[in-house]
mmJSON file of the N, C-alpha and C atoms, coordinates in Angstrom:
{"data_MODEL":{"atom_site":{
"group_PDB":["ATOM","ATOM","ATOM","ATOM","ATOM","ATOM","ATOM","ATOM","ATOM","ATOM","ATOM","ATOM","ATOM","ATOM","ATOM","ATOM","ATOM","ATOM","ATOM","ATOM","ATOM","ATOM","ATOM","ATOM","ATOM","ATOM","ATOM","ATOM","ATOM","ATOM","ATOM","ATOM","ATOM","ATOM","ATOM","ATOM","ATOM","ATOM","ATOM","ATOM","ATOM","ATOM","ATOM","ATOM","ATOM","ATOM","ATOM","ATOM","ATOM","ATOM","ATOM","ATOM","ATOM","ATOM","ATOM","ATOM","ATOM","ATOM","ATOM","ATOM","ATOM","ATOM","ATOM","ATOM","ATOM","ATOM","ATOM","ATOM","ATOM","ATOM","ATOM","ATOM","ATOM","ATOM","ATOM","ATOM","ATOM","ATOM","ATOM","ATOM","ATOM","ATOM","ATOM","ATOM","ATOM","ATOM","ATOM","ATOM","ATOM","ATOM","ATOM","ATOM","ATOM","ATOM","ATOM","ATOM","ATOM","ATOM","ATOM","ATOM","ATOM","ATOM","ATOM","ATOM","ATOM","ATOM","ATOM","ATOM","ATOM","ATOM","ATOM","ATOM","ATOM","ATOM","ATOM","ATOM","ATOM","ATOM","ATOM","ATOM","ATOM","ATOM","ATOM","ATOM","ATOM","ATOM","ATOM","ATOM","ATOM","ATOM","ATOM","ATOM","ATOM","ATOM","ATOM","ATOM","ATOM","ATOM","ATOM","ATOM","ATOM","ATOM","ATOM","ATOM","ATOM","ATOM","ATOM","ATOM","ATOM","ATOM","ATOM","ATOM","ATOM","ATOM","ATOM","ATOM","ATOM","ATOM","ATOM","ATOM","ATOM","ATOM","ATOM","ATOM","ATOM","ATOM","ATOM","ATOM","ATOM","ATOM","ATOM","ATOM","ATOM","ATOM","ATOM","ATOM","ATOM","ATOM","ATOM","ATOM","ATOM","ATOM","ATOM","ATOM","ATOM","ATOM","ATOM","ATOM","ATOM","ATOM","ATOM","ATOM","ATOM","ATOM","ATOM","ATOM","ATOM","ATOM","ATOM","ATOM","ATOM","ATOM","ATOM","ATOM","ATOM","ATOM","ATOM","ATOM","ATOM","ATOM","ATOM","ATOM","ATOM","ATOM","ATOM","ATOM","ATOM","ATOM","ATOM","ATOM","ATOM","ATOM","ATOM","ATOM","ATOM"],
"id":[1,2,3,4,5,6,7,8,9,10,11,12,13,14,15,16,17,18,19,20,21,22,23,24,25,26,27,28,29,30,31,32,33,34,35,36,37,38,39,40,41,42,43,44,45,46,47,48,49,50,51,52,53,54,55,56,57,58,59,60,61,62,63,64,65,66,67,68,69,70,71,72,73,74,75,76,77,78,79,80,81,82,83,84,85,86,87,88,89,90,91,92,93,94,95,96,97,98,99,100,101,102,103,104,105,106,107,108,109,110,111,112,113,114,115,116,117,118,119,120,121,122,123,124,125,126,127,128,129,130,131,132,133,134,135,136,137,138,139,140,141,142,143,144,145,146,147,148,149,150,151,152,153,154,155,156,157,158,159,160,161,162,163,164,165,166,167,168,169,170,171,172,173,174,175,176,177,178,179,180,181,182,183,184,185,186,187,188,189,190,191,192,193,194,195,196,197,198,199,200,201,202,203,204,205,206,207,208,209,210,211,212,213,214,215,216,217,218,219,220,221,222,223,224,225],
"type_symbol":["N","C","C","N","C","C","N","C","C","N","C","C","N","C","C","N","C","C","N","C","C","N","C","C","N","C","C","N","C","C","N","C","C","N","C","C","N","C","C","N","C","C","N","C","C","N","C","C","N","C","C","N","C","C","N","C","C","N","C","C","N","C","C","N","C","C","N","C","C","N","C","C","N","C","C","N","C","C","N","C","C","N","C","C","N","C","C","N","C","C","N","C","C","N","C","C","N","C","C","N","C","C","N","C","C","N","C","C","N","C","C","N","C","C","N","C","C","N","C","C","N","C","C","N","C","C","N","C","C","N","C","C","N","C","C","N","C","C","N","C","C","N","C","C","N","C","C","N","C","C","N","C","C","N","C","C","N","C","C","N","C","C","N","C","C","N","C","C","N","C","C","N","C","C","N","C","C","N","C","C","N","C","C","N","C","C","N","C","C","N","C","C","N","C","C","N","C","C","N","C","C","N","C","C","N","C","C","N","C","C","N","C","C","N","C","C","N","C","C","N","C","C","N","C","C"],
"label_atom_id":["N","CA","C","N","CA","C","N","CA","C","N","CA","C","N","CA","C","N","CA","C","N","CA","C","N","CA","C","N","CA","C","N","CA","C","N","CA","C","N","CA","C","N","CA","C","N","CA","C","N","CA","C","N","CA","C","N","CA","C","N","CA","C","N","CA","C","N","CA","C","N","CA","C","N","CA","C","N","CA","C","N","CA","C","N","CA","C","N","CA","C","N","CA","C","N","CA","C","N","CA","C","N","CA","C","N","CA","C","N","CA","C","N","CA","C","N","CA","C","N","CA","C","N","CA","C","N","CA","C","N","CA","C","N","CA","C","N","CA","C","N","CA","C","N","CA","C","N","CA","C","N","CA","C","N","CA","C","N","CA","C","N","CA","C","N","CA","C","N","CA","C","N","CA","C","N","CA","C","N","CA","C","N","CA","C","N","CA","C","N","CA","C","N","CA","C","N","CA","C","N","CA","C","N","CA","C","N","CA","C","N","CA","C","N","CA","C","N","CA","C","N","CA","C","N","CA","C","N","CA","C","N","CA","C","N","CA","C","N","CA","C","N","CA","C","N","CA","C","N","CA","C","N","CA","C","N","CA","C","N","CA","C"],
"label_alt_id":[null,null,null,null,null,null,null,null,null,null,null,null,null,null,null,null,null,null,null,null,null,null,null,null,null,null,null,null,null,null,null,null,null,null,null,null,null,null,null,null,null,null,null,null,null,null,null,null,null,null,null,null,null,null,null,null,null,null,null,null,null,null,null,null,null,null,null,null,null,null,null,null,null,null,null,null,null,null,null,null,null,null,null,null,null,null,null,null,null,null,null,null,null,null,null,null,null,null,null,null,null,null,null,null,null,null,null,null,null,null,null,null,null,null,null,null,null,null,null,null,null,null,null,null,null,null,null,null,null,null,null,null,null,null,null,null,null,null,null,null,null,null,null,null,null,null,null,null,null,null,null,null,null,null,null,null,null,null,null,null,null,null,null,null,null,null,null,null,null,null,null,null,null,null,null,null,null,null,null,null,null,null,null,null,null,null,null,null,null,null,null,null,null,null,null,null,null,null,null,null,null,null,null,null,null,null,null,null,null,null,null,null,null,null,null,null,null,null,null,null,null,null,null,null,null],
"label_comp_id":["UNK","UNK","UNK","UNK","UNK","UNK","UNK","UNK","UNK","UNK","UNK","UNK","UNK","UNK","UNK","UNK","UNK","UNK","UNK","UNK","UNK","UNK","UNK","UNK","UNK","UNK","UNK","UNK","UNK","UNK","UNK","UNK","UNK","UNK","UNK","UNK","UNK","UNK","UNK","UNK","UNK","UNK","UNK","UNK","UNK","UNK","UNK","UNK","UNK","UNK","UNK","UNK","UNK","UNK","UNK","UNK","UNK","UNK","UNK","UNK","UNK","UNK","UNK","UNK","UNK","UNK","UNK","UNK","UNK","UNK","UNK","UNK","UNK","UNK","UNK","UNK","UNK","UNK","UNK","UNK","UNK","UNK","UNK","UNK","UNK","UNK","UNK","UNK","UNK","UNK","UNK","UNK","UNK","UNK","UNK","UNK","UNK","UNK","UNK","UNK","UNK","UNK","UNK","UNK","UNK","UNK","UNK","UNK","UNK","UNK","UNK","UNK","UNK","UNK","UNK","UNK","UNK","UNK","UNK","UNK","UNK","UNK","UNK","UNK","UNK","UNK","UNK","UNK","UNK","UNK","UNK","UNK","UNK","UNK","UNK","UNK","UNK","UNK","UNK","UNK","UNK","UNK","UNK","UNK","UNK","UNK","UNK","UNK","UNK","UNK","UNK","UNK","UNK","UNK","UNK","UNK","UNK","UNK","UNK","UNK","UNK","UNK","UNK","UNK","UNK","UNK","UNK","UNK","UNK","UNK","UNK","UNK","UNK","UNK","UNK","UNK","UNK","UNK","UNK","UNK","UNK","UNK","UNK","UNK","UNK","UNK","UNK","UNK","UNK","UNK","UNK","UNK","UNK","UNK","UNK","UNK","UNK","UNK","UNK","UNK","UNK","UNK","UNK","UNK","UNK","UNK","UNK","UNK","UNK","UNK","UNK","UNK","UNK","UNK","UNK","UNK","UNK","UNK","UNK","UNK","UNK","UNK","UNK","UNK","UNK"],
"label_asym_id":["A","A","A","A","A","A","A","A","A","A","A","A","A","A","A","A","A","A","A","A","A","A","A","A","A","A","A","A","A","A","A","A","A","A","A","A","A","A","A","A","A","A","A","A","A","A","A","A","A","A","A","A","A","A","A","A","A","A","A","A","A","A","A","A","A","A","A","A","A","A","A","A","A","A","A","A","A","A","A","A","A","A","A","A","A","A","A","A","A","A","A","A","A","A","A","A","A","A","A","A","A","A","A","A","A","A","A","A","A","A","A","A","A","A","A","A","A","A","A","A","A","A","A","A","A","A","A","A","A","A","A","A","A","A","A","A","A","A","A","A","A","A","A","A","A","A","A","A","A","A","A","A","A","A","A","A","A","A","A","A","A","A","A","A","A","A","A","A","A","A","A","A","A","A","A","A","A","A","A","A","A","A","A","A","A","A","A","A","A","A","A","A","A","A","A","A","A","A","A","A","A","A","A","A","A","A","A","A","A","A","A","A","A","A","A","A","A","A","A","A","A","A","A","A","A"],
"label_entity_id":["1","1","1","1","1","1","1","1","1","1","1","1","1","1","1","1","1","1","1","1","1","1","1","1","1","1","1","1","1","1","1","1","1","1","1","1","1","1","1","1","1","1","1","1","1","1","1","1","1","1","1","1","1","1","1","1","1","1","1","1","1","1","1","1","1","1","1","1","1","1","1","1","1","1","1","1","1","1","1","1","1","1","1","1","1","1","1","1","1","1","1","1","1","1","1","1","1","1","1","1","1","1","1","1","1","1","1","1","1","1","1","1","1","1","1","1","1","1","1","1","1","1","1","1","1","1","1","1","1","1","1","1","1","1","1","1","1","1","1","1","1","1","1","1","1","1","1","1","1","1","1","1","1","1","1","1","1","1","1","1","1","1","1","1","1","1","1","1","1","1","1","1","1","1","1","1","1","1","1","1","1","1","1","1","1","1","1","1","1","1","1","1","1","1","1","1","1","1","1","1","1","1","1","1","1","1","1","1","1","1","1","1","1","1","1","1","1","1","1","1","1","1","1","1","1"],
"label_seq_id":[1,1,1,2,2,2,3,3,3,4,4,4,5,5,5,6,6,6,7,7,7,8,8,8,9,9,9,10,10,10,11,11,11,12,12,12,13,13,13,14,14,14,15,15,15,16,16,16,17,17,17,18,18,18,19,19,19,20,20,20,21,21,21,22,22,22,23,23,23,24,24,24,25,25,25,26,26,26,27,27,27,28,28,28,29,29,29,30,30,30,31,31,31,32,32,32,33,33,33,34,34,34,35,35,35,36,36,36,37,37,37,38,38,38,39,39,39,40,40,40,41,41,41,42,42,42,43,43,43,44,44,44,45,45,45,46,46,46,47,47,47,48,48,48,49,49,49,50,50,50,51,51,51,52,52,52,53,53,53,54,54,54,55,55,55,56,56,56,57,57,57,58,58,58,59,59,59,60,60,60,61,61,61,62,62,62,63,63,63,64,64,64,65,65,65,66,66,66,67,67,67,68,68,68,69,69,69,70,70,70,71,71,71,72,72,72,73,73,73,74,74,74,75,75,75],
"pdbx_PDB_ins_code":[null,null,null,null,null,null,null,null,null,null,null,null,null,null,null,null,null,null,null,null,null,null,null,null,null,null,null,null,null,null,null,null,null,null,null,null,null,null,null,null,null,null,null,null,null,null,null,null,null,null,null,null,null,null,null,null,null,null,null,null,null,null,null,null,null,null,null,null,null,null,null,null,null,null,null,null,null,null,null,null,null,null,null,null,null,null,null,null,null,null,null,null,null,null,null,null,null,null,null,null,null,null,null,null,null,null,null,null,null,null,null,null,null,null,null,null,null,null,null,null,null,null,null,null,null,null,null,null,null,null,null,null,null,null,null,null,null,null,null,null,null,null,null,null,null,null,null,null,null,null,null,null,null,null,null,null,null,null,null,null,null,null,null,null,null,null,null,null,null,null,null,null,null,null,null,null,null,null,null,null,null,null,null,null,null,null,null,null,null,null,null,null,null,null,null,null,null,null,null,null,null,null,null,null,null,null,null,null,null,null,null,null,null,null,null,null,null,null,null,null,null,null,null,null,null],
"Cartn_x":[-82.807,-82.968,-82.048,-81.99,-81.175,-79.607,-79.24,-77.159,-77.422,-78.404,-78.251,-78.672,-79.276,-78.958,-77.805,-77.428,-75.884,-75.011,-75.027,-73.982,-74.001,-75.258,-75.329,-74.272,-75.011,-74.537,-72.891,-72.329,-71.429,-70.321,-71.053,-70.298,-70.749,-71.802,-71.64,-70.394,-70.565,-69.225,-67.883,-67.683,-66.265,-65.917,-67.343,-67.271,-66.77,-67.38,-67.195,-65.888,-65.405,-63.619,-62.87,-63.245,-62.277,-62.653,-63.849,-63.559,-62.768,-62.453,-62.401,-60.681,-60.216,-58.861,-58.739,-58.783,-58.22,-58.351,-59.483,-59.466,-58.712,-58.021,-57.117,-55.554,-55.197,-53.807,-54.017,-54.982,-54.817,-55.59,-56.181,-56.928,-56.114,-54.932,-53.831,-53.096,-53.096,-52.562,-53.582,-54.857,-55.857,-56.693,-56.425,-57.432,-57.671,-58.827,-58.811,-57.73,-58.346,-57.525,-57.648,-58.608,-58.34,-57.605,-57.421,-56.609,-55.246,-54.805,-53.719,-53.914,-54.372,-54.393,-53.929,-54.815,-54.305,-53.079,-52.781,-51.676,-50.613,-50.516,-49.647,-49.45,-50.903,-50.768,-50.253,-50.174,-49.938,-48.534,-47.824,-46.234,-45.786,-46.413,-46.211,-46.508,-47.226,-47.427,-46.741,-46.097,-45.35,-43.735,-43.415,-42.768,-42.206,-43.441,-43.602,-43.478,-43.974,-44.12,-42.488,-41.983,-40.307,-39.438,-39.803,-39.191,-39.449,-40.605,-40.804,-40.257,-40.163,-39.561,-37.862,-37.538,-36.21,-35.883,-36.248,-36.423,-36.553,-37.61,-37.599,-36.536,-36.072,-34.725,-33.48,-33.33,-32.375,-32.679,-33.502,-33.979,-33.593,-34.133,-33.577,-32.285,-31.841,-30.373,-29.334,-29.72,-29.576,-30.042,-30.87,-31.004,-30.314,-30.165,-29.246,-27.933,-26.943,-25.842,-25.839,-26.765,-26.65,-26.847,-27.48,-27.549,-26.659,-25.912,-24.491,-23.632,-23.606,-22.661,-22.946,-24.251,-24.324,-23.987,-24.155,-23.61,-21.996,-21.255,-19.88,-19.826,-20.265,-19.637,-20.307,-21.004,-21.6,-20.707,-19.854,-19.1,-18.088],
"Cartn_y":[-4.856,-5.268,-6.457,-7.514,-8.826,-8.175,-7.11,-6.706,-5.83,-5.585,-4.789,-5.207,-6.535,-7.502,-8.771,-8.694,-9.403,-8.527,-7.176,-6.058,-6.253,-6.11,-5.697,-7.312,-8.327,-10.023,-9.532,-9.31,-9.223,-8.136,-7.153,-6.373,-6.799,-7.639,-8.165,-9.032,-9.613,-10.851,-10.22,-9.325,-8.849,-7.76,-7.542,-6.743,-7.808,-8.594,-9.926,-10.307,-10.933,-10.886,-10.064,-8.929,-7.821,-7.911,-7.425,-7.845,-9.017,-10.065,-11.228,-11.127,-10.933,-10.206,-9.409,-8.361,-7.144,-7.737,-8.372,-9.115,-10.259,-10.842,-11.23,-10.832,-10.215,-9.145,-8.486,-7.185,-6.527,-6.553,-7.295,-7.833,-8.223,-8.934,-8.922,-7.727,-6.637,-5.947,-4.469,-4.275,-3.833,-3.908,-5.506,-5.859,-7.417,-7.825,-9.426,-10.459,-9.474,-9.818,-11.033,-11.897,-13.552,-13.93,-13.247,-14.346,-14.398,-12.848,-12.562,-13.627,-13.851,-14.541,-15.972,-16.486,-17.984,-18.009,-16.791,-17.494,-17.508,-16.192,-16.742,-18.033,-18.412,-19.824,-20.793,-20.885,-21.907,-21.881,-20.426,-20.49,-21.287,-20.828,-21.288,-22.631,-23.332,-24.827,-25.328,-24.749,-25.709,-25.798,-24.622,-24.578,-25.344,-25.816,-26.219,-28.04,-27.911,-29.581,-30.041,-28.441,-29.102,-29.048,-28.408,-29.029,-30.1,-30.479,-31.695,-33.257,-32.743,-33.861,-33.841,-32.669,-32.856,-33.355,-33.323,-33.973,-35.134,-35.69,-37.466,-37.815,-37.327,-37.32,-37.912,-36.947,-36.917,-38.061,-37.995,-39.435,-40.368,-40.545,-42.099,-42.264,-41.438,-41.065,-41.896,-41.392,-41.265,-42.732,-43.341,-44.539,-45.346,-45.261,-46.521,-46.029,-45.003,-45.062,-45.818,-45.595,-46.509,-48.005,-48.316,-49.612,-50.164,-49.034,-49.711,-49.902,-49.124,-48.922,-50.137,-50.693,-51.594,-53.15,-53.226,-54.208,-54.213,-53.197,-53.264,-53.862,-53.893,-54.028,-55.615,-56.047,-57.287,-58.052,-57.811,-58.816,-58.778],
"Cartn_z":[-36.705,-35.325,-35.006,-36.057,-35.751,-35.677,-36.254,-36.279,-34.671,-34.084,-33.204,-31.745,-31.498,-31.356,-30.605,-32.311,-32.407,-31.963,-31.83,-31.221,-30.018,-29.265,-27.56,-27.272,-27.836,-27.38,-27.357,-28.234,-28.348,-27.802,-27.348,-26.213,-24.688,-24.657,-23.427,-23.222,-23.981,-24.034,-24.02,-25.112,-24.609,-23.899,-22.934,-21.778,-20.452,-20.661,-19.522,-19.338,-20.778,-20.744,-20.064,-20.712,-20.029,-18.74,-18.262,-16.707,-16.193,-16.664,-15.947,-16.08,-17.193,-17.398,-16.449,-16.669,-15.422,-14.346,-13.697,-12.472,-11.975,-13.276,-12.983,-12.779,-13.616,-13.946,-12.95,-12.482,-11.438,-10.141,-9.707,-8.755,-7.752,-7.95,-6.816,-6.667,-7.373,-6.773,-6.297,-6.488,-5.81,-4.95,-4.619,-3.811,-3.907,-3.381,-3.138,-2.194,-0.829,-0.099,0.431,-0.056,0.619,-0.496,-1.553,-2.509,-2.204,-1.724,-1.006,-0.207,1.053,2.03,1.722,1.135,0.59,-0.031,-1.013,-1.319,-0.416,0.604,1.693,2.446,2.54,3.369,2.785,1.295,0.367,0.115,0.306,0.743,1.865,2.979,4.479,4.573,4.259,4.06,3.082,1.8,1.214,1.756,2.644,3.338,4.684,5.176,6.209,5.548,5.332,4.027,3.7,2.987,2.844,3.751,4.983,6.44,7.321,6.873,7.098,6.013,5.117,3.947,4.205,5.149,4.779,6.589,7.427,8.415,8.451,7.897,7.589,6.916,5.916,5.203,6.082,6.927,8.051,8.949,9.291,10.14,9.525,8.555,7.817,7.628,7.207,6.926,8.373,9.613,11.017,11.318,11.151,11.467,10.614,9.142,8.066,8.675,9.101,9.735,11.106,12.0,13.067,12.702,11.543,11.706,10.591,10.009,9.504,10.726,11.867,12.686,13.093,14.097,14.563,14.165,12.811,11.973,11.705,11.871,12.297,13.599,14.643,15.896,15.725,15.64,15.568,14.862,13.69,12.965,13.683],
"occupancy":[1.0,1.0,1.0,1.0,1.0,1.0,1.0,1.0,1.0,1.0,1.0,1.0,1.0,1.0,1.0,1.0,1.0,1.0,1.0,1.0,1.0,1.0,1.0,1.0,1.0,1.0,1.0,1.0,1.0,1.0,1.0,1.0,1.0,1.0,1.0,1.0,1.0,1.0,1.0,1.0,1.0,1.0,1.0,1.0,1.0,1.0,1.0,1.0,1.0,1.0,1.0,1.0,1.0,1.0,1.0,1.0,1.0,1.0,1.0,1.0,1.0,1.0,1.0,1.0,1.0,1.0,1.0,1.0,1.0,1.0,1.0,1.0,1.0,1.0,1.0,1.0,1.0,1.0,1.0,1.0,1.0,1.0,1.0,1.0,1.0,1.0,1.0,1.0,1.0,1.0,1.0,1.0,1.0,1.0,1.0,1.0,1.0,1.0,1.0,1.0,1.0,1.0,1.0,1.0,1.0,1.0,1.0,1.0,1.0,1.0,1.0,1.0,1.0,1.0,1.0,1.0,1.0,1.0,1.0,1.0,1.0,1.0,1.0,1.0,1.0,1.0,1.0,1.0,1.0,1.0,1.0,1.0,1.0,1.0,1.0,1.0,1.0,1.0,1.0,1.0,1.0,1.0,1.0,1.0,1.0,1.0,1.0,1.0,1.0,1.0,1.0,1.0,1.0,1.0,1.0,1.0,1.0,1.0,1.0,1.0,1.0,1.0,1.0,1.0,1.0,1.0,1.0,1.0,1.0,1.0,1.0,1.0,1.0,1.0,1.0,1.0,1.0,1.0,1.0,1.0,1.0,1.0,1.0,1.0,1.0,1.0,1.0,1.0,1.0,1.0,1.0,1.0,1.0,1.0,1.0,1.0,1.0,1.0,1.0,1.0,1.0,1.0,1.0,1.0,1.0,1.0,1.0,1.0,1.0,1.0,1.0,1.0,1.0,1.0,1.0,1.0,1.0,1.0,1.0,1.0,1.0,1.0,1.0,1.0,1.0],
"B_iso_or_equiv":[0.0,0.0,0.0,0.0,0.0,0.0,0.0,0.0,0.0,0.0,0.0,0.0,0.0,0.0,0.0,0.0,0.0,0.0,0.0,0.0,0.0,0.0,0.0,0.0,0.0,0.0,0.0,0.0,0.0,0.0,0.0,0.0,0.0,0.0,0.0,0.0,0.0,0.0,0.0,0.0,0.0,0.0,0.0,0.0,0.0,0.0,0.0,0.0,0.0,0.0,0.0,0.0,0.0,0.0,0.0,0.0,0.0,0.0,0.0,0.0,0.0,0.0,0.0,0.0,0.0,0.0,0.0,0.0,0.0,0.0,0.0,0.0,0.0,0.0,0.0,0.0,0.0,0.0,0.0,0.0,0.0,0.0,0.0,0.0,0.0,0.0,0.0,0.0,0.0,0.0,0.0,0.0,0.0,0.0,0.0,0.0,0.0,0.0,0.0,0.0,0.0,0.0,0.0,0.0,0.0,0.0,0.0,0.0,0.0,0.0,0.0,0.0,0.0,0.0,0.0,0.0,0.0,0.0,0.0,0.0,0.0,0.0,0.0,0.0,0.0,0.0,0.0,0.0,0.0,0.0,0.0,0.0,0.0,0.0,0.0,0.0,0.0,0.0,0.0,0.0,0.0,0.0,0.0,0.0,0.0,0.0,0.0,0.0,0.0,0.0,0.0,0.0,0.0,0.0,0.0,0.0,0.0,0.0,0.0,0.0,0.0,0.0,0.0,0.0,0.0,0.0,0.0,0.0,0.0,0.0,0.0,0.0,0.0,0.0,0.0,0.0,0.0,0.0,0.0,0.0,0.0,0.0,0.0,0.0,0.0,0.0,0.0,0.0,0.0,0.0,0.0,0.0,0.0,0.0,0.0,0.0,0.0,0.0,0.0,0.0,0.0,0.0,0.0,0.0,0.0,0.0,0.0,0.0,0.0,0.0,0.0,0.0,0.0,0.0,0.0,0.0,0.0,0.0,0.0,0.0,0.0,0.0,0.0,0.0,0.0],
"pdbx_formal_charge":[null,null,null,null,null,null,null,null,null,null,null,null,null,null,null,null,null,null,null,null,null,null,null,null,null,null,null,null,null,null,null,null,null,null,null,null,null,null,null,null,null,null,null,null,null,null,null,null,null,null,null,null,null,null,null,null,null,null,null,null,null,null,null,null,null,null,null,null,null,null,null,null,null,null,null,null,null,null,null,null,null,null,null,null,null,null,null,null,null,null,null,null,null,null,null,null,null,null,null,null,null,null,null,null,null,null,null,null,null,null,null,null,null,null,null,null,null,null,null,null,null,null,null,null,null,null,null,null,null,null,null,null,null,null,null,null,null,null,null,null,null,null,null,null,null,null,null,null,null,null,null,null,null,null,null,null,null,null,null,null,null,null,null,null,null,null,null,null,null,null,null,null,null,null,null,null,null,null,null,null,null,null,null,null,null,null,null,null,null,null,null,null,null,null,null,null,null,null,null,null,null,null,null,null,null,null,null,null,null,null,null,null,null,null,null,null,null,null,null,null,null,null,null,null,null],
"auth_seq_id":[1,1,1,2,2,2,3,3,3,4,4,4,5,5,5,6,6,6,7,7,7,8,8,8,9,9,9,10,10,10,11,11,11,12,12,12,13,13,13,14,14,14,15,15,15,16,16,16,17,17,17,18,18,18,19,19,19,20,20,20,21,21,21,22,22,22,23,23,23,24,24,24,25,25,25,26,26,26,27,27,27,28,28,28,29,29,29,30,30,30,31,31,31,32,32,32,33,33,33,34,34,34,35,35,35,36,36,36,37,37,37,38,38,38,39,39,39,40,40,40,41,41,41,42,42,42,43,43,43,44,44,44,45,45,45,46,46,46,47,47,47,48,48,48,49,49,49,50,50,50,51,51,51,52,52,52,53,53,53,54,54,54,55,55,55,56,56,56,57,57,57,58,58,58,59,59,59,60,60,60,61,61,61,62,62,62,63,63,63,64,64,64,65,65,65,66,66,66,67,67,67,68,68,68,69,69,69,70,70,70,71,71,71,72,72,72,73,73,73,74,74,74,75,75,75],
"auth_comp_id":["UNK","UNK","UNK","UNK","UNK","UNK","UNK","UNK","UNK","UNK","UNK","UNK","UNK","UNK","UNK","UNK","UNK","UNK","UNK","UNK","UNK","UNK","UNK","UNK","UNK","UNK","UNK","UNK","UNK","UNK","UNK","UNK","UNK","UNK","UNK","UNK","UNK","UNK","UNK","UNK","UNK","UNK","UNK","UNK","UNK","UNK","UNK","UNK","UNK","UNK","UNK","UNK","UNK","UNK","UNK","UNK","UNK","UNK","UNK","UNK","UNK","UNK","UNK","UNK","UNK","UNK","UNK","UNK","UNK","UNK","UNK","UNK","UNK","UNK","UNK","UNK","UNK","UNK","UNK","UNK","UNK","UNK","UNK","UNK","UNK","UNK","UNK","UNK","UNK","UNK","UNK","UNK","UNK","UNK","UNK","UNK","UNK","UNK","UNK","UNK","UNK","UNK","UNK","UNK","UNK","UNK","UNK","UNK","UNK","UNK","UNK","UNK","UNK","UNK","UNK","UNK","UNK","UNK","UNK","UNK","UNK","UNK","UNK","UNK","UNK","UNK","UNK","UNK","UNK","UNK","UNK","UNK","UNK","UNK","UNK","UNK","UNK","UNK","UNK","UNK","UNK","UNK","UNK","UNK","UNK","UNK","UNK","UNK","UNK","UNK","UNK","UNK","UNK","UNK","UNK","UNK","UNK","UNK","UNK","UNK","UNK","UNK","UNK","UNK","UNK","UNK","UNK","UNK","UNK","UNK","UNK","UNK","UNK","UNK","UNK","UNK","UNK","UNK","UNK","UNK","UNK","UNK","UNK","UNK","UNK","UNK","UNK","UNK","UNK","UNK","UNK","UNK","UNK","UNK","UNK","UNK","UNK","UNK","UNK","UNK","UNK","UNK","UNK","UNK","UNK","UNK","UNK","UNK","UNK","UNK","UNK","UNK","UNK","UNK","UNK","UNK","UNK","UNK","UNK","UNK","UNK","UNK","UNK","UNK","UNK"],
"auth_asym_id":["A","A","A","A","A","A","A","A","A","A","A","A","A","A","A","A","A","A","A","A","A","A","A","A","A","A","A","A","A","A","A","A","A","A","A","A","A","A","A","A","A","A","A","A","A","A","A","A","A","A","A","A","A","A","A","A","A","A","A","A","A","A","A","A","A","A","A","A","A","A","A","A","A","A","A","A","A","A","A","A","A","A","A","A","A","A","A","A","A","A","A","A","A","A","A","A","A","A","A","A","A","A","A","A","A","A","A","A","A","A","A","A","A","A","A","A","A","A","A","A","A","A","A","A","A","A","A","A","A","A","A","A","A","A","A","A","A","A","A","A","A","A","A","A","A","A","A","A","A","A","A","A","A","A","A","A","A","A","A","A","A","A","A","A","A","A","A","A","A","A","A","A","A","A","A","A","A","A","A","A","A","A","A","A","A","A","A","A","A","A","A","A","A","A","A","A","A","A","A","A","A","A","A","A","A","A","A","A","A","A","A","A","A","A","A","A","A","A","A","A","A","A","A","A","A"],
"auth_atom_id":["N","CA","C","N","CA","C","N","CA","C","N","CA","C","N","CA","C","N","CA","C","N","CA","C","N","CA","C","N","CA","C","N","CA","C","N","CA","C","N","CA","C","N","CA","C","N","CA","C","N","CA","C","N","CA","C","N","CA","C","N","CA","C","N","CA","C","N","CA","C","N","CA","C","N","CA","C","N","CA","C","N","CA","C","N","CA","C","N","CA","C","N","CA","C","N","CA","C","N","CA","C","N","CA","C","N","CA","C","N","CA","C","N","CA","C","N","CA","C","N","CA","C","N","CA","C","N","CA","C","N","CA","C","N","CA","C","N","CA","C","N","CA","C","N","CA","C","N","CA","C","N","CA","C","N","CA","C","N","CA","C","N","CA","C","N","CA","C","N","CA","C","N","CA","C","N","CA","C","N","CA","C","N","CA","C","N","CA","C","N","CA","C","N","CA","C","N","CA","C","N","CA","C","N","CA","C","N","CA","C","N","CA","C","N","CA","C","N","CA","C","N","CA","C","N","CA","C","N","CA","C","N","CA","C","N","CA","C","N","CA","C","N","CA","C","N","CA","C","N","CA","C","N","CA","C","N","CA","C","N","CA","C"],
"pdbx_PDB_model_num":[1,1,1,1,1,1,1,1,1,1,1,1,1,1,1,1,1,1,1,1,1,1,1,1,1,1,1,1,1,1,1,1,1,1,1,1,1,1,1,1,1,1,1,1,1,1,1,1,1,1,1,1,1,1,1,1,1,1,1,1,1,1,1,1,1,1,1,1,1,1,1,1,1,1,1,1,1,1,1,1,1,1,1,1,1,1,1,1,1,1,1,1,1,1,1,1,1,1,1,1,1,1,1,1,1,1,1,1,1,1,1,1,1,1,1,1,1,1,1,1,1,1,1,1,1,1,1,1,1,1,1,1,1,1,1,1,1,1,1,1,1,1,1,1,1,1,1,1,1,1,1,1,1,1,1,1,1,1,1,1,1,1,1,1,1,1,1,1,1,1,1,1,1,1,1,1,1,1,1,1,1,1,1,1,1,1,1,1,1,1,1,1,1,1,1,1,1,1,1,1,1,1,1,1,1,1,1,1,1,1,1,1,1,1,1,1,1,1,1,1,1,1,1,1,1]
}}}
């Protein structure tokens, strides 16, 4: 009774794995469509994030030339 038991325990468990495996490996491509979802958004916002980092970029950029410029005309 105790090896049979220790069997079921133990095909529960590496019944569980395997689910959790496959659900991971193929779950994006069967289904789980909010995971789909998020990860789109998580493109689109990091996207959106590096158009914004490269904008401030430019700004600063745009203001230390004007205020090199302005420091030319002043001397």
């Amino acid at each position: 009774m105790k090896i049979e038991l220790l069997s079921f325990v133990f095909g529960i468990i590496i019944t569980l794995a395997t689910v959790v495996i496959f659900e991971r490996i193929y779950g994006k491509l069967f289904g789980n469509k909010r995971l789909r979802e998020l990860e789109r958004e998580i493109v689109r916002m990091r996207r959106i994030v590096q158009k914004k980092d490269e904008l401030i970029k430019k700004s600063l950029r745009d203001m230390k030339e004007k205020e090199e410029k302005y420091d030319e005309q002043d001397q």
